[in-house]
PyMOL Python script that loads the backbone (N, CA, C, O; Angstrom):
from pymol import cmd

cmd.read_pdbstr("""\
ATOM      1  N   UNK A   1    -196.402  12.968  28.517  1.00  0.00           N
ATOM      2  CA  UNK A   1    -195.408  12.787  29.551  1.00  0.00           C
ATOM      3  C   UNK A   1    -194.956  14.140  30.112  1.00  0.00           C
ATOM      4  O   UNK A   1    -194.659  14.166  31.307  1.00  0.00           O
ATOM      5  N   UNK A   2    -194.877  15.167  29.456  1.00  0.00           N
ATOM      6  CA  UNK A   2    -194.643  16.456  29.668  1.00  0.00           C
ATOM      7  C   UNK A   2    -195.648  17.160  30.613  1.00  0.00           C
ATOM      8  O   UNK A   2    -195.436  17.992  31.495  1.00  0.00           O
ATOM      9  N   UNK A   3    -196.441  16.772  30.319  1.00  0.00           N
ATOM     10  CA  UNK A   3    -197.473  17.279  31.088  1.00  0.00           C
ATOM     11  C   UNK A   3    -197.535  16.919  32.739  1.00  0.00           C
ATOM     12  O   UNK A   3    -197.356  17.530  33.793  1.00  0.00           O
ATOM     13  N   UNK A   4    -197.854  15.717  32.368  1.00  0.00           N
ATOM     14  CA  UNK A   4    -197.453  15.033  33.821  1.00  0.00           C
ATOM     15  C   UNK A   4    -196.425  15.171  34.932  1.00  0.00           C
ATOM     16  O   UNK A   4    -196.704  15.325  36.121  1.00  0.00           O
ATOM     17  N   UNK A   5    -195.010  15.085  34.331  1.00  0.00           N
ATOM     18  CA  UNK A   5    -193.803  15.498  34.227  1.00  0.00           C
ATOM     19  C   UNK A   5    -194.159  16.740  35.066  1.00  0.00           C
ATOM     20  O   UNK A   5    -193.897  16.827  36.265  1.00  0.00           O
ATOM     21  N   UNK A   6    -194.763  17.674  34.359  1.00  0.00           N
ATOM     22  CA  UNK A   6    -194.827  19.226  35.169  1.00  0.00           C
ATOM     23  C   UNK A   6    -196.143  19.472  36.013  1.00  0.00           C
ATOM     24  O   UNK A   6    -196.329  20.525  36.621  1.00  0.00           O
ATOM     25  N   UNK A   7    -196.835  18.662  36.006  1.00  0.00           N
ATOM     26  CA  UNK A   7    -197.753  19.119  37.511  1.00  0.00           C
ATOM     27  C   UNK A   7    -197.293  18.363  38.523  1.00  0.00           C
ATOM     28  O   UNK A   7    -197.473  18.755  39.676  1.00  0.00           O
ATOM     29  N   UNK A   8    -196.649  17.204  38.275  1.00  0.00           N
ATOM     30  CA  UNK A   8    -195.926  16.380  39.210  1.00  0.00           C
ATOM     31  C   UNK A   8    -194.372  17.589  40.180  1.00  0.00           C
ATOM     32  O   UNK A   8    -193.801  17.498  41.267  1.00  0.00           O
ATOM     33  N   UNK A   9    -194.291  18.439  39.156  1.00  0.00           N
ATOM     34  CA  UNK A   9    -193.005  19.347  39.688  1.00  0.00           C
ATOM     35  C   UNK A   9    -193.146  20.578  40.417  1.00  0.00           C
ATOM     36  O   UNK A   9    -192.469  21.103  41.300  1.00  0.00           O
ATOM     37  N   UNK A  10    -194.544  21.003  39.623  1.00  0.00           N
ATOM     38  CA  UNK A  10    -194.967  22.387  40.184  1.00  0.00           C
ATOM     39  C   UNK A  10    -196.443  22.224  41.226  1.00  0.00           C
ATOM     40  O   UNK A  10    -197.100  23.230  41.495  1.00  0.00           O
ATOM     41  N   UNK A  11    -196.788  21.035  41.675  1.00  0.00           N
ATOM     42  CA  UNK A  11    -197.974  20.958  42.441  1.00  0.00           C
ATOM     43  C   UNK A  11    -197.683  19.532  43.690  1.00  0.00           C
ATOM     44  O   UNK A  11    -196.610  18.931  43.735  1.00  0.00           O
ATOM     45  N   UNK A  12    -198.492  19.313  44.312  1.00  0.00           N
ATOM     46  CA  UNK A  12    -197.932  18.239  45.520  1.00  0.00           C
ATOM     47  C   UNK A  12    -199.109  17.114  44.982  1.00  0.00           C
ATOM     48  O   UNK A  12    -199.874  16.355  45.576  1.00  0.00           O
ATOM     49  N   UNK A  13    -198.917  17.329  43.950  1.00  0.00           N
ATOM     50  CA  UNK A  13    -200.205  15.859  43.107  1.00  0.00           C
ATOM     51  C   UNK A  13    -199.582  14.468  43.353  1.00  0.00           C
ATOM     52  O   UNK A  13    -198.461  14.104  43.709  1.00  0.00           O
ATOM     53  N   UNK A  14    -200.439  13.986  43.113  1.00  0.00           N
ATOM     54  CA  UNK A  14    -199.834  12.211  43.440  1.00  0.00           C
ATOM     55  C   UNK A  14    -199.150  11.976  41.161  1.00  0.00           C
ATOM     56  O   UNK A  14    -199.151  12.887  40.333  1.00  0.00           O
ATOM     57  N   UNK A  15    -198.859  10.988  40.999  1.00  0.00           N
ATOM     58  CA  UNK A  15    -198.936  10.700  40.045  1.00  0.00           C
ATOM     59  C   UNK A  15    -200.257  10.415  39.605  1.00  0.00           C
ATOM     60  O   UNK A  15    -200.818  11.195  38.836  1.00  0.00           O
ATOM     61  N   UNK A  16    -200.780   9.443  39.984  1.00  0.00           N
ATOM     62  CA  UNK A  16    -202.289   9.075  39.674  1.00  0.00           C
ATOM     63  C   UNK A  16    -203.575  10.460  39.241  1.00  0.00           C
ATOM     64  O   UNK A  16    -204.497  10.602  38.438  1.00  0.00           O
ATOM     65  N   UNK A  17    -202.807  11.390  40.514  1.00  0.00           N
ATOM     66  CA  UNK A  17    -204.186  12.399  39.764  1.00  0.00           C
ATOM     67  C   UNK A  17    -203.254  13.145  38.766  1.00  0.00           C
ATOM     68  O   UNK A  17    -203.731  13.183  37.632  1.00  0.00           O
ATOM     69  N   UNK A  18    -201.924  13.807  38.922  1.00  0.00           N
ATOM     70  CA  UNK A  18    -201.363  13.917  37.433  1.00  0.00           C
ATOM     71  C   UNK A  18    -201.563  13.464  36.072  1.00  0.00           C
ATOM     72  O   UNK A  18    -201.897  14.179  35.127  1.00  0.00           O
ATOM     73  N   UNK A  19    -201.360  12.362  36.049  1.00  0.00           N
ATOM     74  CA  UNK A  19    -201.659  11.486  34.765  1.00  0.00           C
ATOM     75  C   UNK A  19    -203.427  11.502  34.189  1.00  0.00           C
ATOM     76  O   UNK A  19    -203.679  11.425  32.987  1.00  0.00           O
ATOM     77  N   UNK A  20    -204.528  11.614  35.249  1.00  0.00           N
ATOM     78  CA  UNK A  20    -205.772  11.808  35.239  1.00  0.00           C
ATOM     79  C   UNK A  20    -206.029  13.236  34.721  1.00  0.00           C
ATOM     80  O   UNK A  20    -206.833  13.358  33.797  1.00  0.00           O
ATOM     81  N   UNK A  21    -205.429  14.317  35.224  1.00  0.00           N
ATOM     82  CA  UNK A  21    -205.423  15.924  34.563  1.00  0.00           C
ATOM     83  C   UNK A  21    -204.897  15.637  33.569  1.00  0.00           C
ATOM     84  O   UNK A  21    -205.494  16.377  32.788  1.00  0.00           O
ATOM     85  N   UNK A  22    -204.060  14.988  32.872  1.00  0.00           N
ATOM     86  CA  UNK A  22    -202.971  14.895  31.655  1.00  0.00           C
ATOM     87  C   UNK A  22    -204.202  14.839  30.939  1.00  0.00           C
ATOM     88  O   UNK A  22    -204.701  15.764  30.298  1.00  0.00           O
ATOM     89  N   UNK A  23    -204.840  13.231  31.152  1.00  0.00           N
ATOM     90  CA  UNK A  23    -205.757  12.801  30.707  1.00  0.00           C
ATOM     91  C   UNK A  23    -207.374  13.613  30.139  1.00  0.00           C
ATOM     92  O   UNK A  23    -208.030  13.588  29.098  1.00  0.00           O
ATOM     93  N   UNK A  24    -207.518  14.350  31.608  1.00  0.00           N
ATOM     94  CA  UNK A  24    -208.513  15.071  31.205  1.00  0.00           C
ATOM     95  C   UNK A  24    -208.660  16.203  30.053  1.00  0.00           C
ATOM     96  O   UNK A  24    -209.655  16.503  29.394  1.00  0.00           O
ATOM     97  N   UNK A  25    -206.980  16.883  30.015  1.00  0.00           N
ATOM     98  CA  UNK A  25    -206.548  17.957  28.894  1.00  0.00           C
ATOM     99  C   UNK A  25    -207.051  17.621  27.989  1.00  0.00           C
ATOM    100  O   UNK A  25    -208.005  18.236  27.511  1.00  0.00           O
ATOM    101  N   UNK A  26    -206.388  16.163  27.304  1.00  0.00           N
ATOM    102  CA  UNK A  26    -207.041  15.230  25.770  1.00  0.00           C
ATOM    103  C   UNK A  26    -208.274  15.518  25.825  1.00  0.00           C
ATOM    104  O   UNK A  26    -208.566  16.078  24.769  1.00  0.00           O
ATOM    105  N   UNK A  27    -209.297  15.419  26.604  1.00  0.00           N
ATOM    106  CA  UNK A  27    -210.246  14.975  26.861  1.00  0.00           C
ATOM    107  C   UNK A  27    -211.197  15.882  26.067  1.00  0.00           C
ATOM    108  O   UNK A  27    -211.879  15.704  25.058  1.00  0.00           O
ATOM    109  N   UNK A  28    -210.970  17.037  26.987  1.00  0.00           N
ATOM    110  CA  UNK A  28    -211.018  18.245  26.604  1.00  0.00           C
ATOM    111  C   UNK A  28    -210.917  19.052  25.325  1.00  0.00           C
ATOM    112  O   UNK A  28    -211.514  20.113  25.145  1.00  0.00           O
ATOM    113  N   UNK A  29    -209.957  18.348  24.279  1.00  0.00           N
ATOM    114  CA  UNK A  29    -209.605  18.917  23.634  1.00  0.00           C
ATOM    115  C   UNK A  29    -209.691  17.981  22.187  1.00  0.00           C
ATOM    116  O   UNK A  29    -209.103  18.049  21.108  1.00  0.00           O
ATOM    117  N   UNK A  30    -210.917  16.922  22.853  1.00  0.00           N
ATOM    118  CA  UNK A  30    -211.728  16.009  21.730  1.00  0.00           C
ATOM    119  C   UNK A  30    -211.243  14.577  21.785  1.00  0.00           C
ATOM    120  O   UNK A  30    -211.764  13.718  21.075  1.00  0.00           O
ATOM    121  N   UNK A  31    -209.916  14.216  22.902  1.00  0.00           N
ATOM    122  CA  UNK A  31    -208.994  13.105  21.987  1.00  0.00           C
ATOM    123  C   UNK A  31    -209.126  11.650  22.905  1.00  0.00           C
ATOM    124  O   UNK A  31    -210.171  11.565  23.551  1.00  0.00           O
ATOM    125  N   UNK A  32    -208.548  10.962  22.974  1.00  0.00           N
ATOM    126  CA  UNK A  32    -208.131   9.967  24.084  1.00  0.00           C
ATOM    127  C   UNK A  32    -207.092   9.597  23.791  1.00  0.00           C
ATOM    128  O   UNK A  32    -206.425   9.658  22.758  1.00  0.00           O
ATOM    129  N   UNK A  33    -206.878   8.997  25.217  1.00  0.00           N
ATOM    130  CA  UNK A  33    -204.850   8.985  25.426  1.00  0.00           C
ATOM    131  C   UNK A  33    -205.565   7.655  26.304  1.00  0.00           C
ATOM    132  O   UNK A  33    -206.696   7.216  26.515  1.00  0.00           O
ATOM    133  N   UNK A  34    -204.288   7.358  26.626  1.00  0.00           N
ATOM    134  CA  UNK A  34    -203.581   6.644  27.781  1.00  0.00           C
ATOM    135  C   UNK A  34    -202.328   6.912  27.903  1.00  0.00           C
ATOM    136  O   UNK A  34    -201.528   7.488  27.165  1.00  0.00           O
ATOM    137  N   UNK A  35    -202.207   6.195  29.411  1.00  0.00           N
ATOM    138  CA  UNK A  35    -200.714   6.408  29.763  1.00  0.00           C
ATOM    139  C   UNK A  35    -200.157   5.576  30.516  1.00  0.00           C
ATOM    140  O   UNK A  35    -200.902   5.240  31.437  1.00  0.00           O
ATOM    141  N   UNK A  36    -199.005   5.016  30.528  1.00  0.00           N
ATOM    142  CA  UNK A  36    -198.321   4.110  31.500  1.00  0.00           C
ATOM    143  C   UNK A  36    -196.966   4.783  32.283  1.00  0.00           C
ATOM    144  O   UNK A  36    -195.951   5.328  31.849  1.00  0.00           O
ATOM    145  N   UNK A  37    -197.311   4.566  33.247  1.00  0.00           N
ATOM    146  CA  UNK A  37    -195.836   5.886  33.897  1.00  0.00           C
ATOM    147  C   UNK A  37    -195.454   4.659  35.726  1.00  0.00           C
ATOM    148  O   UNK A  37    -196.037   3.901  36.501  1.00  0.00           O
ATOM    149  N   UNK A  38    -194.583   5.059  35.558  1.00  0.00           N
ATOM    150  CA  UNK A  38    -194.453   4.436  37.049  1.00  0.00           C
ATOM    151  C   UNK A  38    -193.998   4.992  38.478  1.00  0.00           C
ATOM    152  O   UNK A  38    -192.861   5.446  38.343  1.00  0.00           O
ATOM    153  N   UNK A  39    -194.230   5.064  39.160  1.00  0.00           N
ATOM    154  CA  UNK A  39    -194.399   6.204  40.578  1.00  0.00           C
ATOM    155  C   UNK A  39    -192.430   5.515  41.523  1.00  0.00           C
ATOM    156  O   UNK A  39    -191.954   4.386  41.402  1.00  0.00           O
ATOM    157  N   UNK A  40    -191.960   6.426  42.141  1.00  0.00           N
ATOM    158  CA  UNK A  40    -190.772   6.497  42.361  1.00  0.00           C
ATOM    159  C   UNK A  40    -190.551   4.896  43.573  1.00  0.00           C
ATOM    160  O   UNK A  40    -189.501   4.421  44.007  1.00  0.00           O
ATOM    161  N   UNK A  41    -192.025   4.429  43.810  1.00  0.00           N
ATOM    162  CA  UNK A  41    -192.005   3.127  44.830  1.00  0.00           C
ATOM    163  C   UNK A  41    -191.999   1.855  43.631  1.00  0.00           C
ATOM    164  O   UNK A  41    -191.941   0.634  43.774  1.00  0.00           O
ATOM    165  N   UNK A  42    -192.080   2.651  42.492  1.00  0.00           N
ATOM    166  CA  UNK A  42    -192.141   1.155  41.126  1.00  0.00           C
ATOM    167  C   UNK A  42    -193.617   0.683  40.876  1.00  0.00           C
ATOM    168  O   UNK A  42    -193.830  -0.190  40.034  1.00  0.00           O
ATOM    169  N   UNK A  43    -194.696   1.280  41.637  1.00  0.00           N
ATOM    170  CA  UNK A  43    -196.281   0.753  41.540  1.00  0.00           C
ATOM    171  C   UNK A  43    -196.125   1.648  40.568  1.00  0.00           C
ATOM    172  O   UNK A  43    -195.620   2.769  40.641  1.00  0.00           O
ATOM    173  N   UNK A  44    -196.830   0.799  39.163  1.00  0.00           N
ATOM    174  CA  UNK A  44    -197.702   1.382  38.321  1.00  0.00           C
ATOM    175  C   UNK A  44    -198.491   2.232  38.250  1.00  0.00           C
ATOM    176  O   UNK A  44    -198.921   2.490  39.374  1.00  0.00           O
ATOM    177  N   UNK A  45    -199.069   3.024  37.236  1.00  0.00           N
ATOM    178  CA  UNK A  45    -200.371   3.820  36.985  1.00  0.00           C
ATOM    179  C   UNK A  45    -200.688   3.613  35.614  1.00  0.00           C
ATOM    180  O   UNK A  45    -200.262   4.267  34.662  1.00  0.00           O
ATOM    181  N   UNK A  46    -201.346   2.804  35.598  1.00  0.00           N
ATOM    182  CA  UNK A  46    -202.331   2.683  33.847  1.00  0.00           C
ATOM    183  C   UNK A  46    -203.623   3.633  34.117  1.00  0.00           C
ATOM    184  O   UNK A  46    -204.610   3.493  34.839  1.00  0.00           O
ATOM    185  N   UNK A  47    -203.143   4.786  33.119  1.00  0.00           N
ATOM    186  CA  UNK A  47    -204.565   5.758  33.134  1.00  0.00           C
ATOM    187  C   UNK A  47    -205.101   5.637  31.629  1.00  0.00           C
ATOM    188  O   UNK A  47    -204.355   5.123  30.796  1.00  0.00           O
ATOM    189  N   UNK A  48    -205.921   5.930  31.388  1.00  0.00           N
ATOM    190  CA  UNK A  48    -206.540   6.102  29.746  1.00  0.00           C
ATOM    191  C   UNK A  48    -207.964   6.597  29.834  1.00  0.00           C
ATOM    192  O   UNK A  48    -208.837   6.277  30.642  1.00  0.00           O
ATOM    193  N   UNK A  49    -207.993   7.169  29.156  1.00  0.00           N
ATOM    194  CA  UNK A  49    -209.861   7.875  28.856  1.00  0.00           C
ATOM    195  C   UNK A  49    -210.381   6.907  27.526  1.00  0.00           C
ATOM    196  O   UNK A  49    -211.452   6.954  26.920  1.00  0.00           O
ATOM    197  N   UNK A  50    -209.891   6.540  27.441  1.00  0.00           N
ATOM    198  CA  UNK A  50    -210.557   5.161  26.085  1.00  0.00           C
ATOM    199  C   UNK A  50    -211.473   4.416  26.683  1.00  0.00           C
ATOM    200  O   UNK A  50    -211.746   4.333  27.881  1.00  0.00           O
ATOM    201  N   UNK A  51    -212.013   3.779  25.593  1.00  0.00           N
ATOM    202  CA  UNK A  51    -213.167   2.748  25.774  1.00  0.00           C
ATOM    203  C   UNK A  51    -212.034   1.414  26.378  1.00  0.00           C
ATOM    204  O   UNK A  51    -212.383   0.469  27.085  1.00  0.00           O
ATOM    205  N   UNK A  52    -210.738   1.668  25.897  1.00  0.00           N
ATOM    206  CA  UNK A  52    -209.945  -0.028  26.915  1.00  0.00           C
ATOM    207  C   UNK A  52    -208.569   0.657  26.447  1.00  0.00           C
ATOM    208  O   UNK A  52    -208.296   1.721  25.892  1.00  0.00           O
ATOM    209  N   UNK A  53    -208.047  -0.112  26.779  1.00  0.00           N
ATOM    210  CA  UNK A  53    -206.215   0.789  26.397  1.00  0.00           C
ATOM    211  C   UNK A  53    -205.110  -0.969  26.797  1.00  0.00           C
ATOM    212  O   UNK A  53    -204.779  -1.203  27.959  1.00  0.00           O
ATOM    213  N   UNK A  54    -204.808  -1.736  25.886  1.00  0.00           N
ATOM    214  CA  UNK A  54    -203.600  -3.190  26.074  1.00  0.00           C
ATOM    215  C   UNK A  54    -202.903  -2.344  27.098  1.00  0.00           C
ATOM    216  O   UNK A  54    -202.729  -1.129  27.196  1.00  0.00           O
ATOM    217  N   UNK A  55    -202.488  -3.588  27.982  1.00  0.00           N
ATOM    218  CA  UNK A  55    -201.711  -2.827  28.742  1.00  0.00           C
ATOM    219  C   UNK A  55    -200.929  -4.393  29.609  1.00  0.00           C
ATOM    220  O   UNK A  55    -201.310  -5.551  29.439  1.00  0.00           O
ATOM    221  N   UNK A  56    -199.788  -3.930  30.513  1.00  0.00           N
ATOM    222  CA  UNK A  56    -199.128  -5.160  31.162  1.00  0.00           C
ATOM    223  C   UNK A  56    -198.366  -4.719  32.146  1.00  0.00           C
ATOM    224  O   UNK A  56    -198.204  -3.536  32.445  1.00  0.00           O
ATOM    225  N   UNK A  57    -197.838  -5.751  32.718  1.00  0.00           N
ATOM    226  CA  UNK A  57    -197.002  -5.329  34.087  1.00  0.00           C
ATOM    227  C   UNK A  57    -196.386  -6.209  34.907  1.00  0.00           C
ATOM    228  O   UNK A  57    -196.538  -7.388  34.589  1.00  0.00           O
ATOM    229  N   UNK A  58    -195.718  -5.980  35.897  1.00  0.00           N
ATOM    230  CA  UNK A  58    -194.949  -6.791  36.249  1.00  0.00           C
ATOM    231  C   UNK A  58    -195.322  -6.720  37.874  1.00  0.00           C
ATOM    232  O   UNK A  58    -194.709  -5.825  38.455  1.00  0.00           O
ATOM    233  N   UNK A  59    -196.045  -7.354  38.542  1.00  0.00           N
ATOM    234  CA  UNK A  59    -196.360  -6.927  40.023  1.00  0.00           C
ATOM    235  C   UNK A  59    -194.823  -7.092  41.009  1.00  0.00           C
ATOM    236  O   UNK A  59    -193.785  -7.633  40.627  1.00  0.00           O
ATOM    237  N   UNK A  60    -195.090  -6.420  42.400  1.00  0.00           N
ATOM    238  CA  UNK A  60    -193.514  -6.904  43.024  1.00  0.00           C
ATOM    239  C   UNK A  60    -193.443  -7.744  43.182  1.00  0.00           C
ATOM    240  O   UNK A  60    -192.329  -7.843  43.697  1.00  0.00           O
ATOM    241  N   UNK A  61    -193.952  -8.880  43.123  1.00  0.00           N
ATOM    242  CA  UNK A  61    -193.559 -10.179  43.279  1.00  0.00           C
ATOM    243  C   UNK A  61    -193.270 -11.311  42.152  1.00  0.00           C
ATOM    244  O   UNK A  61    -193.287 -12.541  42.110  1.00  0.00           O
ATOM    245  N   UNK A  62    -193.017 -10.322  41.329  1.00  0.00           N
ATOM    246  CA  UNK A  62    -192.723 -10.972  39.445  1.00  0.00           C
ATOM    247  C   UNK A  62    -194.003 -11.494  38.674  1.00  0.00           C
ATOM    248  O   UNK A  62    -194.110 -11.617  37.454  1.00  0.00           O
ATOM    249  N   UNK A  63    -194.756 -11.716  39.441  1.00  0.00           N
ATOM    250  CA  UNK A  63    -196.353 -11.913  38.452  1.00  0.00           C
ATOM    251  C   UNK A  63    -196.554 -10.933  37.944  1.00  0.00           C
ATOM    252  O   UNK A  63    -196.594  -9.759  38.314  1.00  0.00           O
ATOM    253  N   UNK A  64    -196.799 -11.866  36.298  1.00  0.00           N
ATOM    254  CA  UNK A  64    -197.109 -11.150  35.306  1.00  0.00           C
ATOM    255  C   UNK A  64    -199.008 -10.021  35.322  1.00  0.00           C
ATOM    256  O   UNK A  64    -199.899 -10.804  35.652  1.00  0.00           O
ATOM    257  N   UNK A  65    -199.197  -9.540  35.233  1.00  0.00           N
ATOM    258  CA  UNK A  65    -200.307  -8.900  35.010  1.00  0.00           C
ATOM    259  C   UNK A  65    -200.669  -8.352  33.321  1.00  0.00           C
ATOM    260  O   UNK A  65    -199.943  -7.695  32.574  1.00  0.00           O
ATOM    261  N   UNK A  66    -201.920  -8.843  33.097  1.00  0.00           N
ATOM    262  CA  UNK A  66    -202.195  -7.560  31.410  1.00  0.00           C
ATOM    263  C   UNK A  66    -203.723  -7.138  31.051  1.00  0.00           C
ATOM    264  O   UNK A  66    -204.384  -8.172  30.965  1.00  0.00           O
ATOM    265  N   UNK A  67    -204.389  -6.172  30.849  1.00  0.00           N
ATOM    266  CA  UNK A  67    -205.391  -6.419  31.220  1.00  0.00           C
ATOM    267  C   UNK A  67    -205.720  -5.685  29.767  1.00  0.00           C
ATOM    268  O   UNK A  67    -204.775  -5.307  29.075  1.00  0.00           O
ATOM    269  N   UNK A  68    -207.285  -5.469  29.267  1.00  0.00           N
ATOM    270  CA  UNK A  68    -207.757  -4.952  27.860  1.00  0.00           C
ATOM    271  C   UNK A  68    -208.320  -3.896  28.466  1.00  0.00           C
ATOM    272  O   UNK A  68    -207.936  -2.836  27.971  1.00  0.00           O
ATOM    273  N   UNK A  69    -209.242  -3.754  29.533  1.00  0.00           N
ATOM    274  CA  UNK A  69    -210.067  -2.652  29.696  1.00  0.00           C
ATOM    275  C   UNK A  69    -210.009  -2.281  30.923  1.00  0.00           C
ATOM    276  O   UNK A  69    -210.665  -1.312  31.307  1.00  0.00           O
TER     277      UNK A  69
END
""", "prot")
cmd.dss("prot")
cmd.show_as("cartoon", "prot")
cmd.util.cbc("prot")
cmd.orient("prot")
C-alpha cells in the first residue's frame, strides 16, 4: 500500500499502473502479491501477479461481483 500510496503522490500514474509497478517490485524480488485498492471515483482495481488471487466487489449499481482468477 505504501508503495502505491507514493507513486500515486510523486508521479501522474493512474492507480491501475501504480498498483501494477507495486506489483512488478514483488515480482522482481521473487514474490507475488495482490492488491485491492479503490480509485477516488470508487471503481475498483484488483491487481495480483499470482496464478488467481479470491477477490469481490460491489459494482455501482449494488451487484455483487467475485471472481478466482
Amino acid at each position: 500500500a505504501y508503495d502505491v500510496h507514493a507513486r500515486l503522490s510523486l508521479s501522474s500514474r493512474t492507480l491501475t499502473e501504480a498498483a501494477a509497478e507495486a506489483l512488478a517490485t514483488v515480482a522482481a524480488l521473487g514474490g507475488s502479491a495482490g492488491l485491492i485498492a479503490l480509485a477516488p471515483t470508487g471503481e475498483p482495481v484488483l491487481a495480483f501477479n499470482s496464478g488467481g488471487m479470491f477477490r469481490g466487489w460491489s459494482g455501482p449499481d449494488g451487484r455483487l461481483h467475485v471472481a478466482i482468477k
